[in-house]
N, C-alpha and C positions, 0 to 999 in steps of 0.2 A: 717052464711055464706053459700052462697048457692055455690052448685057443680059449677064449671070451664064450659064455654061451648067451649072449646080447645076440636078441635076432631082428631087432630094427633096423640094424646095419646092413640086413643080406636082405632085407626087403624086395622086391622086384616092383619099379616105381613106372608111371608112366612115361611113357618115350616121347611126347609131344615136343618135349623142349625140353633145353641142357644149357643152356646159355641167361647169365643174367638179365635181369630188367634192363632193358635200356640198350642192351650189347649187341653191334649186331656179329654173323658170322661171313663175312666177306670173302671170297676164295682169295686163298694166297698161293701165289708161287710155288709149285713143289720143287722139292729138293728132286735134283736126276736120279738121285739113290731110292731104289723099290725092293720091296722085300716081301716076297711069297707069304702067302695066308696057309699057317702051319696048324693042323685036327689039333695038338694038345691047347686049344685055347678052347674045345670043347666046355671045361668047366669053368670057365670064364666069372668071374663074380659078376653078373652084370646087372649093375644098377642104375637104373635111367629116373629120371625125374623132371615132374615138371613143374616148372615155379610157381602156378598156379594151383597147382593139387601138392601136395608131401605127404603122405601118409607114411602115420607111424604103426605101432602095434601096440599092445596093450602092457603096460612096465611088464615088468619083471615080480617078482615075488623075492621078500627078504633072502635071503642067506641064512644059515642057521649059527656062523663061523664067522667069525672075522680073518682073510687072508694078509699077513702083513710082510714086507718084509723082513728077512732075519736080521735082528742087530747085527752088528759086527764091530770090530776095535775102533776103525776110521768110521762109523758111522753109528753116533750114537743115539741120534733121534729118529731110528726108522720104523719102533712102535712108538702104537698110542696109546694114549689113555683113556678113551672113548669104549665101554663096557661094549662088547660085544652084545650081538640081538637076544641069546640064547640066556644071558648072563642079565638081560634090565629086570629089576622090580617092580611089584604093582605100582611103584607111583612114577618109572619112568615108564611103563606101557601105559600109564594112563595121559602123561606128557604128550606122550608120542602120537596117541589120537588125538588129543585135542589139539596140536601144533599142525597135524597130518590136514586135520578137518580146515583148520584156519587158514593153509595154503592152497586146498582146494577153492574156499570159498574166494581168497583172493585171486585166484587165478581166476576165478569164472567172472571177477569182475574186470579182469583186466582183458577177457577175452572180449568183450562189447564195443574195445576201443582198438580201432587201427592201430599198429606197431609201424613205426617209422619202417625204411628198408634197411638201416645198419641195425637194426634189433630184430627182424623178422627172420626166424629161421628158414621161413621160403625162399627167401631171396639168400641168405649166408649161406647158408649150406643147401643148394641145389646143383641139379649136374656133378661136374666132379668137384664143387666141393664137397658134395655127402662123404662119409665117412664110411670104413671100410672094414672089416674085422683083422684081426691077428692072424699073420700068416704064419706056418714056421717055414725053417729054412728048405729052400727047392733046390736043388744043383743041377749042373747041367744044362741050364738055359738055352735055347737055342740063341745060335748067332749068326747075321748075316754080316759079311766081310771080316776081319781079320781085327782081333784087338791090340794094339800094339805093346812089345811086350817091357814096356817100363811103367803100366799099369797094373801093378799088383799092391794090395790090399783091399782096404772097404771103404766104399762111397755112402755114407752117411746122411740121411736131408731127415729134419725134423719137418711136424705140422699139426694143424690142430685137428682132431678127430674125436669128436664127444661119444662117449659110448652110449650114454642114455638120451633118451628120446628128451628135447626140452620144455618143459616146464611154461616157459612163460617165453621173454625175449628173450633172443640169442645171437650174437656176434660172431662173426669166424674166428675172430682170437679167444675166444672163450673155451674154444674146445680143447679134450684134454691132447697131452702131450703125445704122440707115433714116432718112432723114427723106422724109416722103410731102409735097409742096407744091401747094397749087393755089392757081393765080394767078389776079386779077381785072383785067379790064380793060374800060372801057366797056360794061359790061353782061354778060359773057361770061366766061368760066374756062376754065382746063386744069390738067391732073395729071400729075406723075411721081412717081416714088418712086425712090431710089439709095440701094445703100449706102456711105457714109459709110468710103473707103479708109483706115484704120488701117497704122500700121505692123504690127500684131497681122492684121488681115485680110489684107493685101498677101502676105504671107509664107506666111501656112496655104492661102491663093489657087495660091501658085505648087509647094506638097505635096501639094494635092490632100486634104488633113483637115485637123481641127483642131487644132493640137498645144499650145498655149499653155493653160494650167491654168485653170480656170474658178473664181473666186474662190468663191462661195457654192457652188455644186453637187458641186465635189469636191473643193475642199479642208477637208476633214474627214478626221478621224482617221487610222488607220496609211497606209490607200488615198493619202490627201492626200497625206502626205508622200514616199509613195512616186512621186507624180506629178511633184513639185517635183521632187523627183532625177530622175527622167526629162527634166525641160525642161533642167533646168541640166546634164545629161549631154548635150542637145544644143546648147547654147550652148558647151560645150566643146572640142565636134568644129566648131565653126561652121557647124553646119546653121541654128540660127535664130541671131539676137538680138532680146535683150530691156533692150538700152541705152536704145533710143531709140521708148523708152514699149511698154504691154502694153494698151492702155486702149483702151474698145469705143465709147466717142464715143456711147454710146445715151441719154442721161438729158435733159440740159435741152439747150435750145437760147436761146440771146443772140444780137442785132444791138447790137455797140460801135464805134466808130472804123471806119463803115463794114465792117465785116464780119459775116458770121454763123459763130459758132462754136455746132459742138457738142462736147459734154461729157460724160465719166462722172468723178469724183472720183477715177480712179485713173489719170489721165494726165493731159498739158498738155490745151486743145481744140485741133479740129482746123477749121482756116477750110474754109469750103463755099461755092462760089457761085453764085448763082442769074443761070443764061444767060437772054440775053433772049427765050428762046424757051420759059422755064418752066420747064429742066430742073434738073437738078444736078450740079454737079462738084466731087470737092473738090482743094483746092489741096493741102493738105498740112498738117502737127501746127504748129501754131502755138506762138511763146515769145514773142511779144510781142517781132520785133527782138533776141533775145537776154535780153530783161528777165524772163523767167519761168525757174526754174533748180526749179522743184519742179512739183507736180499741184496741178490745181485742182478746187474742189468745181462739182458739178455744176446750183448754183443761187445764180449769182453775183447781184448786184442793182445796175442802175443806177438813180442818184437821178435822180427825173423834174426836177429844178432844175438841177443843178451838175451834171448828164451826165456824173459821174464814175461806175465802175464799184469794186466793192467786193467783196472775196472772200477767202475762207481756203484754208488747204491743211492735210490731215491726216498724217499718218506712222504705220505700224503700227508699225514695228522702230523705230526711233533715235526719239532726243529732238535736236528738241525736236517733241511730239509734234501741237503743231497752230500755224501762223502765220496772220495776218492781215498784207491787203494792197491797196493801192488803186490805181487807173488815175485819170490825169483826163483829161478828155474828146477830147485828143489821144493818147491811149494811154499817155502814161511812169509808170510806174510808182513806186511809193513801197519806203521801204528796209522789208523784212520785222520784224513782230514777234513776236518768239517769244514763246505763249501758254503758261506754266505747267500740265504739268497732269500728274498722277501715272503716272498710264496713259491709253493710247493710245483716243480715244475716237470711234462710227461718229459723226460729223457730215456729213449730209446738205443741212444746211439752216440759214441763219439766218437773222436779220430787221435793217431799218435804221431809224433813224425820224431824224430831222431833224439831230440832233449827235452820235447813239450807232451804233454795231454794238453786237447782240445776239446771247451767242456760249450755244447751249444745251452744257450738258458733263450729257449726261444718262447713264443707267444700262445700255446697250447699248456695251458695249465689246470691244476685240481682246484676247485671248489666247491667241498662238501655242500656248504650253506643250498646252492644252486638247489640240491636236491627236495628241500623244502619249501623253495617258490618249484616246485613240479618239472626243473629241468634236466639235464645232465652234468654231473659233475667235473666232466670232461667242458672246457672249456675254451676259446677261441678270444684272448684279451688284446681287444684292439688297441688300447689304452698305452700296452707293454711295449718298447722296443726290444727285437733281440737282438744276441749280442754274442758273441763269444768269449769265453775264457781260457787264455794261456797260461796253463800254470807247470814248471820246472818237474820234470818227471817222480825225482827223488825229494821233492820238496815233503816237508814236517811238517807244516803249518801252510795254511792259503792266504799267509801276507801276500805273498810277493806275486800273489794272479792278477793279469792283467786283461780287461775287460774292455772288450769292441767292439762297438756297436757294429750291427749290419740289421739294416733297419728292413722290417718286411720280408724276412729268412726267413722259412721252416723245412727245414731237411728232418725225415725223419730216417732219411739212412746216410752216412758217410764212408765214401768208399776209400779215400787215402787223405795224407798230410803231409805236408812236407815243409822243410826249412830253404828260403832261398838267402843266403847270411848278405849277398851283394846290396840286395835292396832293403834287407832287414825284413822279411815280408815271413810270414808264414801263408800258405798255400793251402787251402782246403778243397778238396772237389767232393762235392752230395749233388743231389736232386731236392731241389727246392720245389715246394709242393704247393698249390693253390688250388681251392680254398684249404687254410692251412687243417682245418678242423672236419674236413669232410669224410675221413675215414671212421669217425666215430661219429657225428653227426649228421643230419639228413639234411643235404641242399639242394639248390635248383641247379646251380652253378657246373659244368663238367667240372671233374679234377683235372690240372693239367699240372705236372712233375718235370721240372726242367731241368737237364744236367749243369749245374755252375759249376766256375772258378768263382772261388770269395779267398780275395786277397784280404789279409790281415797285418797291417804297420803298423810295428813293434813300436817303431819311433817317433810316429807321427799320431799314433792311435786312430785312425783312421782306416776301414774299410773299402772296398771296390769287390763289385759282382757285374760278373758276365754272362752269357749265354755260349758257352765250349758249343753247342749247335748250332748251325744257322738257323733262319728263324724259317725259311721255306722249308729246312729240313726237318722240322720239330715234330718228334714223337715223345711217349710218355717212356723214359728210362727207370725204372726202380728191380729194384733186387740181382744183384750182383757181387762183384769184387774185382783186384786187382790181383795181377802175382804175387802169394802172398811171402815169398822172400826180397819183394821190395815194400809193404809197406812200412809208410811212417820214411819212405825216401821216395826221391821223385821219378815218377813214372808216368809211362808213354799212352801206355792203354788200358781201359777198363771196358769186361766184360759184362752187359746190363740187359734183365730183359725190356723187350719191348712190350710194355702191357699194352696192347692195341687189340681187340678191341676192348676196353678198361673196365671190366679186372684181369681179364685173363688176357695172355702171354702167349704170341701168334709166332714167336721166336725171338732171337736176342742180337745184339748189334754190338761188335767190337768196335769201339770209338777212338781216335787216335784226340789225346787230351788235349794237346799245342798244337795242331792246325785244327783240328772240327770233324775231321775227314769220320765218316761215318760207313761200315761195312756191315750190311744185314746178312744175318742167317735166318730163312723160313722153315717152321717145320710143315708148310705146306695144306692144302685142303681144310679137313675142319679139325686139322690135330694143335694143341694147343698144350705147355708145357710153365715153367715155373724158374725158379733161380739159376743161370748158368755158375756152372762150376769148375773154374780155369784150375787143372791141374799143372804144375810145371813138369815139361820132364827130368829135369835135372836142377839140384840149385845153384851148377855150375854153369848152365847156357849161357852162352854171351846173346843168344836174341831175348829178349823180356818174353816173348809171344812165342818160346819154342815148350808148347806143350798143349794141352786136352780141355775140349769141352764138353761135361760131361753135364747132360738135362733130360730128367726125367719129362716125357712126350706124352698126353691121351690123345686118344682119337676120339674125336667123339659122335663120329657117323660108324665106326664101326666099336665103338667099345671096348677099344684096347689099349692097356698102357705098356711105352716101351723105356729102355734107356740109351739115348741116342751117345755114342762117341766122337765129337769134330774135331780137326785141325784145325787149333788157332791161328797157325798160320797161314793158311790156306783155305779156311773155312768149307774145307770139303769132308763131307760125308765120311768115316774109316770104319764103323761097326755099328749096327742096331744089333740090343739084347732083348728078344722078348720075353714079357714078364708076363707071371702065373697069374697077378692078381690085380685087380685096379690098382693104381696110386694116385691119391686125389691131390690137387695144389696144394703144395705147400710153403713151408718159408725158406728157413736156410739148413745150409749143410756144409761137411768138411769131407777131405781125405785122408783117410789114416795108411799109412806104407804100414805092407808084411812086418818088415823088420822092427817099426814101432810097436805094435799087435802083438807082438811074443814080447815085449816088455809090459805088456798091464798088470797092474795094482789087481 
């Protein structure tokens, strides 16, 4: 796959400022571990930005070709049916201006009216989270201290990275799908970064913009809808489709039945494979052999035992408005069940613990209507209590789910589940978020993200939530994990960062669950990093905490992004890799072992 020739992304922005509205950059603690300023950062991509200024460059010009990917047996929807540019008719070149015309005109009127900050591409993508181009694979990395050597394979983290300049408003989850990988091997690493071919990016690839609606950033009120009639007026004339998925593949990232897929909740995933020379390619939208007929969410969970894979799917418009569904460890799928629920609700996330799926129906929900009183369809229903759902893993039917309330809940990440059989309790641990609806809409309010325990009785149908932190010790915990050969059983510690100052992640804090006890790792000065990623070293250790944290670091006084190695158990410093090329925040990632990697599909 050759590099992107998008050149707003290599842009050279102003250096004023790198940090969001409202954030400040406080010195933090450096780590005792230092590492020399090495000439090959020479070419450095460095892009600096200020919140106040973003400049873009002027699009791009169509394509004369549609790039798609190649069908294949497992992948049967990976072209489209959307005429290539070269291939429209007088009456779809004449579509095409006068749709082309009608988004300009709306855009110049949307440009008169201030953009919230969660729609304002100045404020979502500045600093590092601009976006970055395609690297290919670099080897040889430099490395300072020693990598330990039951680190071999690829370190995986997906994120959002819009290739085209946008349009109108824009969200950071709207951007398309990156995943940045560096591989280990006898001592030594390499990096690329690809983006993640969607059906949705393939198509805007061969227009030369972005034409496809950006779920959070513009669809909102009268503007929103007028966008939607714009795509659907060009799916009409067959300039794009949007059959065969709209979904940006940027959120989580899974290794199942030999593959890695990435994911956003609003399409199937999309398989990615990692070449044996580090890079990335991807294959195409994956259904699972034909077995997937819906979207899936974009933090599915395999059980570290029974190596089956477990996952929902949501729906905004139709009922039934959310199902549950499972793989076993050969991929075949189970029959859908459809989950009861009034209205259509955001499910991001859920938890497994031993015999349960844990299905949150919390108070963030879809309503379309919204957008024609001028609002966001993203929603905040004070009205709703949440609640949980326990429903029996292998269950055929959602009789037998049972629902409990936990009044004033909104976790939109859950890091484990567990079964306690003595008290009959199921055990969830998330970060519970307030205001519950501030990542999509614009408040006064700070966010504040608290690590609970929400106990769940089976017997009694009743709830209890705590604060696992003291309350003098309260930082904002989101994006993390547990050892992932315990989850869905009970454990000691989770790995989270600490988004201080909020959004960006000054380092991550190992929390011990059952006493509170809280251990900070800083990555120091003005460097600032993303989700830690607890490698185990063995699935055999008897300590939970004997293995690696591995988090991609920027600097952002001096421009550089690395990837730092800790000891979990010691949280001391064992190896920085420097990296050829920015990596901007992102969301999550996996480990895939050598020895899985020569098994891919």
């Amino acid at each position: 796959m050759a590099a992107t020739s998008n050149t707003w992304i290599n842009t050279k922005l102003p250096s004023s400022c790198s940090s969001l509205k409202g954030a400040s950059c406080s010195p933090q603690t450096p780590s005792s571990f230092t590492i020399r300023s090495n000439k090959r950062r020479s070419n450095y991509n460095k892009i600096k930005c200020s919140l106040q200024t973003l400049h873009f460059p002027k699009q791009l010009q169509p394509t004369t070709t549609t790039t798609k990917p190649k069908p294949t047996k497992e992948n049967k929807t990976a072209s489209t049916t959307a005429a290539p540019v070269k291939d429209w008719n007088l009456i779809q070149k004449a579509a095409a201006m006068a749709i082309d015309f009608a988004e300009s005109a709306l855009a110049s009127h949307e440009r008169q009216h201030p953009l919230p900050k969660t729609a304002d591409p100045r404020v979502q993508i500045a600093g590092n989270f601009a976006p970055v181009p395609e690297h290919p694979s670099t080897h040889s990395l430099p490395i300072a201290g020693k990598l330990p050597e039951c680190i071999d394979g690829v370190y995986v983290r997906n994120g959002a990275n819009p290739m085209y300049e946008p349009l109108a408003g824009h969200h950071l989850f709207d951007g398309d799908g990156m995943v940045h990988a560096v591989k280990f091997h006898n001592g030594s690493a390499s990096y690329s970064c690809r983006f993640t071919e969607t059906n949705r990016l393939v198509q805007e690839k061969s227009l030369g913009k972005p034409v496809f609606p950006k779920a959070i950033g513009e669809l909102h009120g009268h503007s929103g809808i007028a966008r939607l009639l714009l795509f659907y007026a060009r799916g009409l004339f067959g300039l794009v489709d949007g059959k065969n998925g709209m979904g940006v593949a940027n959120a989580g990232l899974v290794y199942f039945n030999n593959r890695l897929l990435a994911m956003s909740e609003d399409d199937l995933p999309y398989h990615v494979r990692v070449t044996p020379n580090g890079d990335l390619k991807t294959v195409g939208r994956y259904d699972f052999n034909g077995q997937l007929k819906s979207t899936m969410i974009a933090h599915p969970k395999v059980d570290p035992v029974s190596g089956e894979l477990f996952a929902l799917s949501y729906d905004v418009v139709s009922k039934p408005y959310l199902k549950y569904f499972k793989f076993n460890k050969d991929g075949t799928k189970s029959k859908d069940v459809d989950i009861p629920l009034k209205v259509p609700t955001m499910m991001h996330d859920f938890a497994i613990t031993e015999n349960f799926v844990v299905v949150p129906d919390q108070q963030v929900v879809f309503k379309l209507g919204e957008m024609m009183r001028g609002g966001s369809p993203v929603v905040y229903d004070k009205e709703k209590v949440s609640r949980f759902g326990i429903l029996d893993k292998n269950a055929t039917d959602s009789d037998g789910i049972r629902w409990i309330e936990a009044p004033e809940c909104f976790c939109f990440h859950l890091w484990n589940a567990w079964e306690e059989k003595e008290t009959d309790e199921v055990v969830v641990i998330g970060s519970c978020m307030t205001p519950a609806d501030s990542i999509f809409n614009e408040c006064d309010e700070n966010l504040k993200s608290v690590l609970s325990e929400i106990r769940l009785n089976l017997k009694t149908g009743k709830s209890t939530r705590r604060a696992i932190i003291r309350e003098e010790e309260q930082v904002n915990l989101e994006a993390g994990m547990v050892n992932k050969n315990k989850l869905g059983r009970k454990t000691q510690f989770a790995y989270l960062a600490l988004a201080e100052p909020w959004p960006k992640v000054s380092g991550f804090a190992k929390v011990d669950l059952s006493s509170g006890e809280v251990k900070k790792y800083m990555y120091g000065g003005e460097k600032f990093g993303g989700e830690p990623m607890f490698l185990p070293r063995s699935a055999w250790s008897e300590r939970e905490d004997d293995g690696y944290i591995l988090a991609f670091v920027h600097d952002e006084k001096e421009w550089r992004s690395e990837l730092q190695v800790v000891n979990a158990m010691t949280l001391e410093l064992e190896a920085i890799i420097e990296l050829p090329s920015r990596v901007p925040y992102g969301f999550h990632g996996t480990f895939i072992q050598s020895k899985d990697l020569r098994k891919q599909a």
